[in-house]
N, C-alpha and C positions, 0 to 999 in steps of 0.2 A: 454454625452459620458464619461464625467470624473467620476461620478459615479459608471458607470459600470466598469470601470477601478479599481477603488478604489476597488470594489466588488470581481473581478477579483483577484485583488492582496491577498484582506484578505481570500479568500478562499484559495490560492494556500501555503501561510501559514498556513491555518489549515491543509494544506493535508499532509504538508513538519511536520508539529505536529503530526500528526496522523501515517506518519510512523515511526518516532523514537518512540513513544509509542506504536507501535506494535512491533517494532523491540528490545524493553524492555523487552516488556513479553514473545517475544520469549526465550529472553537470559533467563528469570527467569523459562521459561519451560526447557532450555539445566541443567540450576541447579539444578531445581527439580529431574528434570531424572539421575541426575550423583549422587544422593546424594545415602547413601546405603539402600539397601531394597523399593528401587525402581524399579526394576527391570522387574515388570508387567506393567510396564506404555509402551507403545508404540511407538517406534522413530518416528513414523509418525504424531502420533498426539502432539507430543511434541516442535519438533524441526527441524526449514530449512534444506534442503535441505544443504549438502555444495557445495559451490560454489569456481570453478577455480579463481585464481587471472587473474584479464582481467582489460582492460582499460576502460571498458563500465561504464556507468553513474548509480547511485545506482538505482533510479529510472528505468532506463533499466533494472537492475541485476533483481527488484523485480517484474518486470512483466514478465519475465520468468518462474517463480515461479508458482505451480500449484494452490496453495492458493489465487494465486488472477484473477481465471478462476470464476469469478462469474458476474452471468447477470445484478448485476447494477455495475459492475466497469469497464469502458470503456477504453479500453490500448491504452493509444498513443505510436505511435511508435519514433524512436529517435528522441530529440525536434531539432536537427542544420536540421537534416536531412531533414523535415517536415516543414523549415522554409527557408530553400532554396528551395524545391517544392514548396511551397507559394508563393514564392518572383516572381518564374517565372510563376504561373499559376494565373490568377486571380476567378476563380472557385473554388480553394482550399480556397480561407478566408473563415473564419466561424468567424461569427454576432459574437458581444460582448454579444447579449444573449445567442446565442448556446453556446457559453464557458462559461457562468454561469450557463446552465443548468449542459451542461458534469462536469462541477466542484463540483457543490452541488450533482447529482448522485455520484461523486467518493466521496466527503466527508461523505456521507450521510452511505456509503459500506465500508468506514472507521470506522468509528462509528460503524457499527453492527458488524464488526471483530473484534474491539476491546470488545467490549462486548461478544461476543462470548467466546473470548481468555482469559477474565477477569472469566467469569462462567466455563469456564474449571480450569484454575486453582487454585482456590476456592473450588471445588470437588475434585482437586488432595491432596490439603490441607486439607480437613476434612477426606479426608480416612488415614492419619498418623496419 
C-alpha cells in the first residue's frame, strides 16, 4: 500500500510539473503572438483563453479550458468537493490502482501537449 501511495504522490508531481510547463509555453506563445509582424498567427492557436478572476483552484480554472477536452485526460471535478462525496459514500473510493492508472493517462496527455505545444512553437520560430 505504501507503494502505491509513493507512486500516487510522484505522479501527481509530475502532473503539478507538467502544468506549469504548459502554462510556460503558453506565455512564450502570448510573446510570440505580441511580438511585431506577427500578426498571421492566430489567437487561437496561440494563446488561453482569458480567464475572470474567481476563487476556483488553478487546476479547476484549467479544466474549463477547451484545450484540455481530450480523450485520454480524465477531469476530475473539484478535489474538497469529491472528498466529501467520498467521505460519505463508500462506493465512491477508487483502488490506489484506479488512481495510478487515471494519473499516468493524465500524465501521459500531459506529455503529448506539451510536445505538441513544443512543435508548434518551433514552426512559429522557423517562419521569422
Amino acid at each position: 500500500m505504501e507503494i502505491l501511495e509513493t507512486q500516487i504522490m510522484m505522479l501527481m508531481e509530475k502532473i503539478e510539473s507538467m502544468s506549469h510547463s504548459i502554462e510556460r509555453l503558453n506565455s512564450k506563445f502570448s510573446l510570440l503572438e505580441s511580438q511585431p509582424g506577427s500578426s498571421h498567427l492566430r489567437a487561437e492557436e496561440t494563446h488561453l483563453p482569458e480567464r475572470g478572476s474567481s476563487n476556483h483552484s488553478y487546476t479547476h480554472e484549467l479544466s474549463d479550458l477547451p484545450i484540455w477536452d481530450h480523450k485520454d485526460v480524465l477531469v476530475d471535478d473539484d478535489y474538497d468537493n469529491r472528498r466529501e462525496i467520498s467521505e460519505s459514500r463508500s462506493d465512491a473510493y477508487l483502488s490506489p490502482e484506479l488512481q495510478v492508472q487515471r494519473l499516468t493517462a493524465q500524465l501521459t496527455a500531459a506529455y503529448n501537449r506539451i510536445a505538441a505545444l513544443e512543435e508548434q512553437l518551433l514552426s512559429k520560430r522557423i517562419q521569422f
